[in-house]
N, CA, C and O atoms as a GROMACS GRO file, in nm:
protein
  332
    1UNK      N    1  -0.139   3.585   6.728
    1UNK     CA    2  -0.192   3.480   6.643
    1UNK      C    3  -0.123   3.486   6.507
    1UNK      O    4  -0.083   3.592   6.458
    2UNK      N    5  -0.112   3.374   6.454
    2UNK     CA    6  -0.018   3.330   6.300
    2UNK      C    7  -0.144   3.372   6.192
    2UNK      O    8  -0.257   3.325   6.203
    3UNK      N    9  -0.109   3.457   6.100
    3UNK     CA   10  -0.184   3.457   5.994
    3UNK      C   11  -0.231   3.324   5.978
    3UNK      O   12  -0.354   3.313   5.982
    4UNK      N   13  -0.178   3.236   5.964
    4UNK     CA   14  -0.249   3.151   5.898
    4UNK      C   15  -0.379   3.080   5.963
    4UNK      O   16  -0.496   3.065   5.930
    5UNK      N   17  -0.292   3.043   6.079
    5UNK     CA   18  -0.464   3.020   6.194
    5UNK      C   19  -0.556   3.144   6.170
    5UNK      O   20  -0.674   3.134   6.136
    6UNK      N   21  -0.491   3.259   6.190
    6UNK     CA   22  -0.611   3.347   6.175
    6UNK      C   23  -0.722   3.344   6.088
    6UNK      O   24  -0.840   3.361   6.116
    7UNK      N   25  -0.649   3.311   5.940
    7UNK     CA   26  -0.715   3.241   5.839
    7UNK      C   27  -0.811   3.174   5.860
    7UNK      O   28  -0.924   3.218   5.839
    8UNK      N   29  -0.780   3.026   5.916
    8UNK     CA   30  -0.821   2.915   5.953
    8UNK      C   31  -0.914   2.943   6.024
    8UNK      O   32  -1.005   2.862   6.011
    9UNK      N   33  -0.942   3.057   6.124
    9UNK     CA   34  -1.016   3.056   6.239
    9UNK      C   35  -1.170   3.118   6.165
    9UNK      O   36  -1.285   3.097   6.204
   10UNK      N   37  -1.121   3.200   6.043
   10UNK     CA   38  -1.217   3.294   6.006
   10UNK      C   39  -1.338   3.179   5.902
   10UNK      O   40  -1.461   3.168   5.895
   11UNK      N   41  -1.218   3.109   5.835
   11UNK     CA   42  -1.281   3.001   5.736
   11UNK      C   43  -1.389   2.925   5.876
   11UNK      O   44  -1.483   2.994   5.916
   12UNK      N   45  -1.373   2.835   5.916
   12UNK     CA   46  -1.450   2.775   6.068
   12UNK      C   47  -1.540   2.845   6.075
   12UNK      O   48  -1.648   2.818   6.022
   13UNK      N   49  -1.511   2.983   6.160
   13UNK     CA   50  -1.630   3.079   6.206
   13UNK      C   51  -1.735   3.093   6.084
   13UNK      O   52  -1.855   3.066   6.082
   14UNK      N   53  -1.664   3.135   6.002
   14UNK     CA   54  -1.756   3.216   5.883
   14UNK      C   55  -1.793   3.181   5.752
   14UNK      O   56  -1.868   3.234   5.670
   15UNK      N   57  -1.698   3.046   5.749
   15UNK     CA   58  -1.654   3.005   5.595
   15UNK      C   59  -1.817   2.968   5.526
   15UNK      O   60  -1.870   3.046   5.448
   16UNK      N   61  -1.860   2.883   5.555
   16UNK     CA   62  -1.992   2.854   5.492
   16UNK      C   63  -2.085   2.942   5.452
   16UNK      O   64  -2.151   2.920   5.350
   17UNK      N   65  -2.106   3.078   5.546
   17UNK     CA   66  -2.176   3.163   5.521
   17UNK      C   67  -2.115   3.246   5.450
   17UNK      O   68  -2.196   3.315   5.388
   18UNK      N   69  -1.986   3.278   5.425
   18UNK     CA   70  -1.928   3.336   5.334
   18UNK      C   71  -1.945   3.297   5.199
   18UNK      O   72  -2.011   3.370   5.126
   19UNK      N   73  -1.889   3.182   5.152
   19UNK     CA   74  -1.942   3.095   5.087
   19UNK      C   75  -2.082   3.111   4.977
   19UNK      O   76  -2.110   3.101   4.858
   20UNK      N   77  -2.140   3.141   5.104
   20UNK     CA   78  -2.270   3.110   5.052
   20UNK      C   79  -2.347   3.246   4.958
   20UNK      O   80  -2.425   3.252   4.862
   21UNK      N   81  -2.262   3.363   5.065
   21UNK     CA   82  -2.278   3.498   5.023
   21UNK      C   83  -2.219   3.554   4.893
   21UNK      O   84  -2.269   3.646   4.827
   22UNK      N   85  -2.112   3.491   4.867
   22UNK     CA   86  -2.030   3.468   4.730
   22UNK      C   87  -1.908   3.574   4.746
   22UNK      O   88  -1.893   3.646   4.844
   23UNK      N   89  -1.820   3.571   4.627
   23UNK     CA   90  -1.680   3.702   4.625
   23UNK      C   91  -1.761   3.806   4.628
   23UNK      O   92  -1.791   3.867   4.731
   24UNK      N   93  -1.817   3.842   4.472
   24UNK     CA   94  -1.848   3.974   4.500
   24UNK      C   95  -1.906   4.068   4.606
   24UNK      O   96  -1.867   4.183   4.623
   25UNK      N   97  -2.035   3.990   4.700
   25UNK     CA   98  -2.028   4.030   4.824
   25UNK      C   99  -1.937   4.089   4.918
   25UNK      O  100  -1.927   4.200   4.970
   26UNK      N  101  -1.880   3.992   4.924
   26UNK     CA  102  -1.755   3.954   5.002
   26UNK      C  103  -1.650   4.080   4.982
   26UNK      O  104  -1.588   4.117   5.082
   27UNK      N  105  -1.624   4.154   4.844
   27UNK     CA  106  -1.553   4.216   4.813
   27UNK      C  107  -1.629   4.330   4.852
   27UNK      O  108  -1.586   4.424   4.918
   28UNK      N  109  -1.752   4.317   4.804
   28UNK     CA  110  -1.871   4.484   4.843
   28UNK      C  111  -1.858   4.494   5.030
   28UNK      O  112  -1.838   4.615   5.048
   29UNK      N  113  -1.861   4.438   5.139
   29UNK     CA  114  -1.803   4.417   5.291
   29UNK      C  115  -1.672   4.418   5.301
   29UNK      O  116  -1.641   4.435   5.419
   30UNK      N  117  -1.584   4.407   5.234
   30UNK     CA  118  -1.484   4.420   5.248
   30UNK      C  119  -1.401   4.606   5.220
   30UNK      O  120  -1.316   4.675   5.274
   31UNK      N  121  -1.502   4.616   5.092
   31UNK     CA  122  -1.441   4.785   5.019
   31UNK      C  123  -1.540   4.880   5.199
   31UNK      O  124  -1.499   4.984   5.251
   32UNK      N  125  -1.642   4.813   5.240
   32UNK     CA  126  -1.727   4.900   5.336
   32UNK      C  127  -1.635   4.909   5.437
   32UNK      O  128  -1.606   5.013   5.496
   33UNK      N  129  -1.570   4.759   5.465
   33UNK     CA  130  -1.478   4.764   5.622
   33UNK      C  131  -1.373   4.863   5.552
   33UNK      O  132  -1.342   4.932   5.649
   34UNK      N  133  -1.328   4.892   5.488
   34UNK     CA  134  -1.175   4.968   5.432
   34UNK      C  135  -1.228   5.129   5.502
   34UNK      O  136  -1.172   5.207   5.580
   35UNK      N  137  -1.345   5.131   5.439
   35UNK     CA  138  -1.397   5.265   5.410
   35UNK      C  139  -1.428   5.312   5.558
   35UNK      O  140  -1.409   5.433   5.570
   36UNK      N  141  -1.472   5.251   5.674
   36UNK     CA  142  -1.490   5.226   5.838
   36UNK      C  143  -1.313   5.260   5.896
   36UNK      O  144  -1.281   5.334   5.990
   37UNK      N  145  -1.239   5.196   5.822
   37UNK     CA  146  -1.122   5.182   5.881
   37UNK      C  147  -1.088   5.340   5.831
   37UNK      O  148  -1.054   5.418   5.920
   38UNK      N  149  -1.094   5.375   5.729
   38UNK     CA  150  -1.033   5.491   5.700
   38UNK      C  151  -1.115   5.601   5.791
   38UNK      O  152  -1.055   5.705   5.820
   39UNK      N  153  -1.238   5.583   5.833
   39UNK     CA  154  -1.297   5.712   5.913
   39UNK      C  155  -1.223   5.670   6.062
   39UNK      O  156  -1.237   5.763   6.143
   40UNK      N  157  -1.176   5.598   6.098
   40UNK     CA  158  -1.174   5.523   6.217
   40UNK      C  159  -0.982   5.592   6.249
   40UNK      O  160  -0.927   5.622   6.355
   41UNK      N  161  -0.938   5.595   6.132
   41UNK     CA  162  -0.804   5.620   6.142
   41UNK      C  163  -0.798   5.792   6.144
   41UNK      O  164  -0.733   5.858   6.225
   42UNK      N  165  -0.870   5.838   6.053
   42UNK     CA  166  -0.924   5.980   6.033
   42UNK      C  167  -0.933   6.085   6.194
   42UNK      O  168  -0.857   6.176   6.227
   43UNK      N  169  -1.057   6.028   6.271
   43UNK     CA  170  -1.147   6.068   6.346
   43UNK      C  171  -1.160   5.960   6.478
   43UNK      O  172  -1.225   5.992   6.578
   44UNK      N  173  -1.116   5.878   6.470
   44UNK     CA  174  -1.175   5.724   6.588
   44UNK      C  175  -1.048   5.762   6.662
   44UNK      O  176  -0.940   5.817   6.644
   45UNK      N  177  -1.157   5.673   6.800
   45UNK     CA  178  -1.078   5.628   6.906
   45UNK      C  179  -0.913   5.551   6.865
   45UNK      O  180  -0.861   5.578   6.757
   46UNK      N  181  -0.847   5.459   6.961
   46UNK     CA  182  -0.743   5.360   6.945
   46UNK      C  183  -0.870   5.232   6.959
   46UNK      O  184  -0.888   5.139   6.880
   47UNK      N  185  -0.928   5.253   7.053
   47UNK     CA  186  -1.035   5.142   7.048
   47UNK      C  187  -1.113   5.112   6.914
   47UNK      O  188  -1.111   4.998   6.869
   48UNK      N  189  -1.197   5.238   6.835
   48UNK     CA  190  -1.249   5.200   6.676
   48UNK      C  191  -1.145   5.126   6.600
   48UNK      O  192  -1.154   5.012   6.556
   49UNK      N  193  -1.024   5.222   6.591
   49UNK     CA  194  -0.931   5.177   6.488
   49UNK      C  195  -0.893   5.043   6.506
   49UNK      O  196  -0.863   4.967   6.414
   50UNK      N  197  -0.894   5.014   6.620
   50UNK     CA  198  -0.836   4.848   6.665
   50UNK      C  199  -0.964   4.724   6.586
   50UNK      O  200  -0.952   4.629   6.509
   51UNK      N  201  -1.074   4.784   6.651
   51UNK     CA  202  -1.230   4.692   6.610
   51UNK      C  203  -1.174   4.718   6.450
   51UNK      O  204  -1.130   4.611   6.408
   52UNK      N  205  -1.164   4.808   6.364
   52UNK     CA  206  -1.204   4.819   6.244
   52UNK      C  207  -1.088   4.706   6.153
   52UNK      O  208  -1.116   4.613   6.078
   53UNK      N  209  -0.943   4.764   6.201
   53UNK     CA  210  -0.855   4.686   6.164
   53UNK      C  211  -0.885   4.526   6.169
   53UNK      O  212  -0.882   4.449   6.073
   54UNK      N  213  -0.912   4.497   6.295
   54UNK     CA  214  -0.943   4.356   6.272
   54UNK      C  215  -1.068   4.297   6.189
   54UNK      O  216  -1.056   4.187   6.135
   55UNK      N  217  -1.216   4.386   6.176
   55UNK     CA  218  -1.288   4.359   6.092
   55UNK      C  219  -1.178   4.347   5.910
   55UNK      O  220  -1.163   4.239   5.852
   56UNK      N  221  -1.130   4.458   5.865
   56UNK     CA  222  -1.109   4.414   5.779
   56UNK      C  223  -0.958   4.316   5.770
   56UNK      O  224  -0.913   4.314   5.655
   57UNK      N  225  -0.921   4.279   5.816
   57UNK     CA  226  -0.796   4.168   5.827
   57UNK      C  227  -0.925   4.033   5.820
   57UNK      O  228  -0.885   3.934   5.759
   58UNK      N  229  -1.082   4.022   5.882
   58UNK     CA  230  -1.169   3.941   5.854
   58UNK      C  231  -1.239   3.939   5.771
   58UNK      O  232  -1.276   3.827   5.736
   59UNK      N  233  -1.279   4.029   5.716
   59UNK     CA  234  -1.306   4.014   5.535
   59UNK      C  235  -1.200   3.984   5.458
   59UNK      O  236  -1.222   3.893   5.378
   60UNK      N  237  -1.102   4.027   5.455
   60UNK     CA  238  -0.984   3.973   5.381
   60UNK      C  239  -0.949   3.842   5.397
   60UNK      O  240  -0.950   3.781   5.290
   61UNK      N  241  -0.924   3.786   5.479
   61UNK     CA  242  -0.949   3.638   5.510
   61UNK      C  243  -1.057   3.567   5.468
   61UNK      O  244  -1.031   3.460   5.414
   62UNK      N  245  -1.144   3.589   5.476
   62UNK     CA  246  -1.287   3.565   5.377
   62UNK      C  247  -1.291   3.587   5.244
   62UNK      O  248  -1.349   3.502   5.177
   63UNK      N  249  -1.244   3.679   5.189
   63UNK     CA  250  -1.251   3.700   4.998
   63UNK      C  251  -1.136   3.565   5.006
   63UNK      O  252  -1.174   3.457   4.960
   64UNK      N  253  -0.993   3.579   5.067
   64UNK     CA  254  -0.863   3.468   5.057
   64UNK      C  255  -0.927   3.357   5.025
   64UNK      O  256  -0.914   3.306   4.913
   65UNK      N  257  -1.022   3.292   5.141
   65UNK     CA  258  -1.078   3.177   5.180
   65UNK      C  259  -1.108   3.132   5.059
   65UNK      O  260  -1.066   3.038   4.991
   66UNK      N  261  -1.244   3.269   5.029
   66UNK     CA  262  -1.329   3.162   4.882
   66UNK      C  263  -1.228   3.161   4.755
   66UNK      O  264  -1.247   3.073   4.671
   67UNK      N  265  -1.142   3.235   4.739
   67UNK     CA  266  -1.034   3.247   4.618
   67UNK      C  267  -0.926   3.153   4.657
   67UNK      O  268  -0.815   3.169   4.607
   68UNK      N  269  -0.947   3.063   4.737
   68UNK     CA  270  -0.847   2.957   4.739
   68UNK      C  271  -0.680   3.048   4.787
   68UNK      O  272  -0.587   3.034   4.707
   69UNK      N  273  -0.665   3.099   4.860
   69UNK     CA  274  -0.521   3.205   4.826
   69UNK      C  275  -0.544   3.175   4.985
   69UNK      O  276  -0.648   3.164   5.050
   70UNK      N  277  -0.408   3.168   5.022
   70UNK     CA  278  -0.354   3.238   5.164
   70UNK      C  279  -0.264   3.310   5.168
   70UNK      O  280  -0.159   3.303   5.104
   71UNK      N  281  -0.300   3.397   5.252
   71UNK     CA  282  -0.220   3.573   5.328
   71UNK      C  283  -0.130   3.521   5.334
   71UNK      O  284  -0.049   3.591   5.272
   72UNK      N  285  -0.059   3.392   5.387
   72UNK     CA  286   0.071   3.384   5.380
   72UNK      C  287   0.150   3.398   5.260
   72UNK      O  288   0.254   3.461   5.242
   73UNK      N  289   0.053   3.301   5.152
   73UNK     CA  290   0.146   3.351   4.981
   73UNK      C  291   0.132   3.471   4.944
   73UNK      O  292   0.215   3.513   4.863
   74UNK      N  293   0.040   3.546   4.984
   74UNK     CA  294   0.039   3.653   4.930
   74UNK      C  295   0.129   3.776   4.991
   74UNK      O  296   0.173   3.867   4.921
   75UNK      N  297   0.150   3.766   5.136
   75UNK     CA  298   0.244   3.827   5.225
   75UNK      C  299   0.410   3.780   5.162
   75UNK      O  300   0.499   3.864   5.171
   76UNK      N  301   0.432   3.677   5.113
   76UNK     CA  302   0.539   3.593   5.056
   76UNK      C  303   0.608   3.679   4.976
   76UNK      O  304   0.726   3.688   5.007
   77UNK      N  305   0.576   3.742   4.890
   77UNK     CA  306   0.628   3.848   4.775
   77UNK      C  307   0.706   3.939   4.844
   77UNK      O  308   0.816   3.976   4.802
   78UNK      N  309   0.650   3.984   4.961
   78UNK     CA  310   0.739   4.068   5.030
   78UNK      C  311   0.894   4.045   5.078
   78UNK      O  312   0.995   4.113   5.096
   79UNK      N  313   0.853   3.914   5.088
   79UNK     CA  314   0.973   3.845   5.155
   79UNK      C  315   1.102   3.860   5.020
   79UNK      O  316   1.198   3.938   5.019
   80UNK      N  317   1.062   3.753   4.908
   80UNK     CA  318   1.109   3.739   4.823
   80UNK      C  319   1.142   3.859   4.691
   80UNK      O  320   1.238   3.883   4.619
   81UNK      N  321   1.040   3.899   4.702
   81UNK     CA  322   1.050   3.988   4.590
   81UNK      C  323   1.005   4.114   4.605
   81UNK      O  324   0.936   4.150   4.509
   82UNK      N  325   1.027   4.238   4.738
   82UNK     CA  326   0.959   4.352   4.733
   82UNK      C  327   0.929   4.455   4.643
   82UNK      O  328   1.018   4.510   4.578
   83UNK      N  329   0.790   4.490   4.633
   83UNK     CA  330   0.795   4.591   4.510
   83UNK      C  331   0.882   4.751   4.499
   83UNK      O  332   0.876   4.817   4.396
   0.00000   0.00000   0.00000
């Protein structure tokens, strides 16, 4: 799947209730999925690490959503200008 649909798919699924829940939320579920992913990479299965990764690639798409930004511009820098 294209980042950007992925995007797209998450806004659809989730967007309103995201939305509704606001950024900072959004950012407080998002620092939790990081923190899942890091025990998951630590200690987890290939199966956790897989679930976790994609949870947070779906909060991230969700903070993107309500901040108006897509993963693609933001992936873009890499292209153009690596740090």
């Amino acid at each position: 799947m294209e980042i950007g649909a992925f995007q797209q798919l998450m806004d659809e699924l989730y967007g309103e209730a995201d939305r509704a829940r606001g950024i900072p939320s959004t950012v407080a579920w998002l620092a939790e999925e990081l923190g899942e992913l890091a025990q998951a990479v630590r200690k987890g299965t290939r199966d956790q690490q897989l679930h976790e990764f994609g949870d947070v690639l779906a909060w991230l798409a969700s903070l993107a959503n309500q901040m108006d930004i897509t993963l693609e511009d933001a992936a873009q820098r890499y292209v153009t200008d690596p740090p």
